[in-house]
ZASEZA-492456 format. One record per residue: z, y, x of N, C-alpha, C in turn; residue in one letter; residue number from 1. Coordinates in steps of 0.1 Angstrom, whole numbers. Layout:
N
    n.zz    n.yy    n.xx   ca.zz   ca.yy   ca.xx    c.zz    c.yy    c.xx   aa     i
       Z       Y       X       Z       Y       X       Z       Y       X    a   NUM
...
//
This chain:
83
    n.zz    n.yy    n.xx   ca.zz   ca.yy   ca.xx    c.zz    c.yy    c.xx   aa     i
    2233     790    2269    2243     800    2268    2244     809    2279    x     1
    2253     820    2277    2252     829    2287    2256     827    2302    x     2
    2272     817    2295    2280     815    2309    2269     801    2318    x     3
    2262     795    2311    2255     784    2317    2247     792    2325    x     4
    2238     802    2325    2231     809    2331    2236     817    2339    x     5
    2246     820    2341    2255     827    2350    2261     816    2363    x     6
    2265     809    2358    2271     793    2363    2255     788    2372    x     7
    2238     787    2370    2229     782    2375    2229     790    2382    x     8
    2228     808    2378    2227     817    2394    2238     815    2407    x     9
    2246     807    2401    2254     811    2414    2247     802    2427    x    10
    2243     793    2424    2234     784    2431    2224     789    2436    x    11
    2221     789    2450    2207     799    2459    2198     788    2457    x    12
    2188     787    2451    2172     777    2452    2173     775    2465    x    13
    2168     786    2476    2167     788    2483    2176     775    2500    x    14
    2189     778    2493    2201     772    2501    2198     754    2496    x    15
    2195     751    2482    2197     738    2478    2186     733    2479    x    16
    2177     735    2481    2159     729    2489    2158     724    2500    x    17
    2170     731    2509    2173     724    2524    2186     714    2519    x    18
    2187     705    2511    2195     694    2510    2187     680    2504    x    19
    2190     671    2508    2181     663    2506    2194     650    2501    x    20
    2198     643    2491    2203     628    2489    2197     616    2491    x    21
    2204     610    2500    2197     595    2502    2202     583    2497    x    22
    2199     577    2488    2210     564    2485    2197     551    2493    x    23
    2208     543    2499    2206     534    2508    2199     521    2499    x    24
    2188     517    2502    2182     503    2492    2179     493    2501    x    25
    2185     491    2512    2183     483    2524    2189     470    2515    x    26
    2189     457    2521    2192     442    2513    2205     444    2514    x    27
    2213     449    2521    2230     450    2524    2235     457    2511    x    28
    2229     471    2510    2231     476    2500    2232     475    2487    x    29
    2214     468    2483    2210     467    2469    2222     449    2463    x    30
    2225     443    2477    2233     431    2474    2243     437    2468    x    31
    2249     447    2477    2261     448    2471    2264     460    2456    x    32
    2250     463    2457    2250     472    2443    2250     462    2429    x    33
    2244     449    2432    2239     441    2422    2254     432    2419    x    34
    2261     429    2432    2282     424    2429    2285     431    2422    x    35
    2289     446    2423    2296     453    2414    2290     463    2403    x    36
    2277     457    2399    2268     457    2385    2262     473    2383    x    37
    2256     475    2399    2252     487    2401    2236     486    2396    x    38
    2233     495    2390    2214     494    2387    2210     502    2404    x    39
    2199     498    2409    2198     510    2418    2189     519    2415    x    40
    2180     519    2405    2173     529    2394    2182     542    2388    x    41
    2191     532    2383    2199     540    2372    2209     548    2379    x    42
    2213     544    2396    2219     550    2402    2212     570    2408    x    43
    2199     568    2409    2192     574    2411    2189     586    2403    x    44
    2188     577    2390    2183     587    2381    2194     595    2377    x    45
    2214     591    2377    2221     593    2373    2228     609    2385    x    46
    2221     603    2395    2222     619    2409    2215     630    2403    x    47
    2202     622    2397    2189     633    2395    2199     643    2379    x    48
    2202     636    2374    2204     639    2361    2219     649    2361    x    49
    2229     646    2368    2239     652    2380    2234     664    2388    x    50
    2222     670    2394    2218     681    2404    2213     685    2395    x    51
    2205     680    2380    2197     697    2369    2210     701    2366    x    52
    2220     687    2360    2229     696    2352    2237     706    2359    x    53
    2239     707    2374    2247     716    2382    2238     730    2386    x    54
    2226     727    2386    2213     740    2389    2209     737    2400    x    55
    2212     728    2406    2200     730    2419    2195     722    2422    x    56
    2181     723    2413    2169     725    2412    2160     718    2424    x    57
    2166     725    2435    2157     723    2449    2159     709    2453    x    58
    2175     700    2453    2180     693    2462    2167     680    2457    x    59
    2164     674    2464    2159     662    2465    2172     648    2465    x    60
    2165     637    2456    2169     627    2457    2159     613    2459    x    61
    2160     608    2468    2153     597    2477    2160     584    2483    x    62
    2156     577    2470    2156     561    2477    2151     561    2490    x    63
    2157     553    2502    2159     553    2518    2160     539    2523    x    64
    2156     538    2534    2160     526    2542    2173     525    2547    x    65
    2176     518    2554    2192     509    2558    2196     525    2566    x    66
    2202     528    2559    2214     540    2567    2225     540    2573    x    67
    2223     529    2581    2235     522    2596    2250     522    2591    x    68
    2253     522    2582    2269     518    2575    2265     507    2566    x    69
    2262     496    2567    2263     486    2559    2279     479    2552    x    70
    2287     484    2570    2300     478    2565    2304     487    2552    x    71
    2304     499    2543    2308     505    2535    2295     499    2521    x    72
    2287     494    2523    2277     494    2511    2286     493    2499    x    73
    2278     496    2490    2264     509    2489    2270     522    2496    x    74
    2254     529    2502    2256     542    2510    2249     551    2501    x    75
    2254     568    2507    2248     573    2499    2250     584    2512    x    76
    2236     594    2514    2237     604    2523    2231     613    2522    x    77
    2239     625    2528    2228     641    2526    2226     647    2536    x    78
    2211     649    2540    2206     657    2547    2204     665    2544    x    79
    2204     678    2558    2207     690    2554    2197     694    2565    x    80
    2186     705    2562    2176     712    2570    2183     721    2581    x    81
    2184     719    2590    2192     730    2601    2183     738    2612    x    82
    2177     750    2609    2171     754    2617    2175     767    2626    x    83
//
């Protein structure tokens, strides 16, 4: 539709290429994703599936090692390219 294509431009490729999501699969994490009947696949796929539907295209999403908040598990984090 038209307004959907209107709604994707507003989003710079450019700007969303330097963003990166990390969801945390460290044993702290994936324990406590498996208590409260988290898939950690389906968590992943469900971000990925979340950034087409919004248009940007660029951001990456990447299963990660232990991202030093364990007391909060599950984590989830975004890097951002700063140059």
């Amino acid at each position: 539709s038209e307004s959907g294509e209107k709604e994707f431009s507003l989003i710079d490729q450019n700007v969303s290429s330097q963003f990166k999501i990390l969801t945390c699969h460290s044993t702290s994490c994936s324990n406590k994703m498996k208590k409260i009947q988290m898939d950690e696949y389906e968590t992943l796929g469900l971000l990925d599936s979340k950034k087409e539907a919004s248009g940007a295209f660029g951001v990456t999403i990447e299963a990660s090692s232990c991202l030093g908040s364990c007391k909060y598990s599950p984590c989830v984090a975004i890097e951002h390219e700063d140059y």
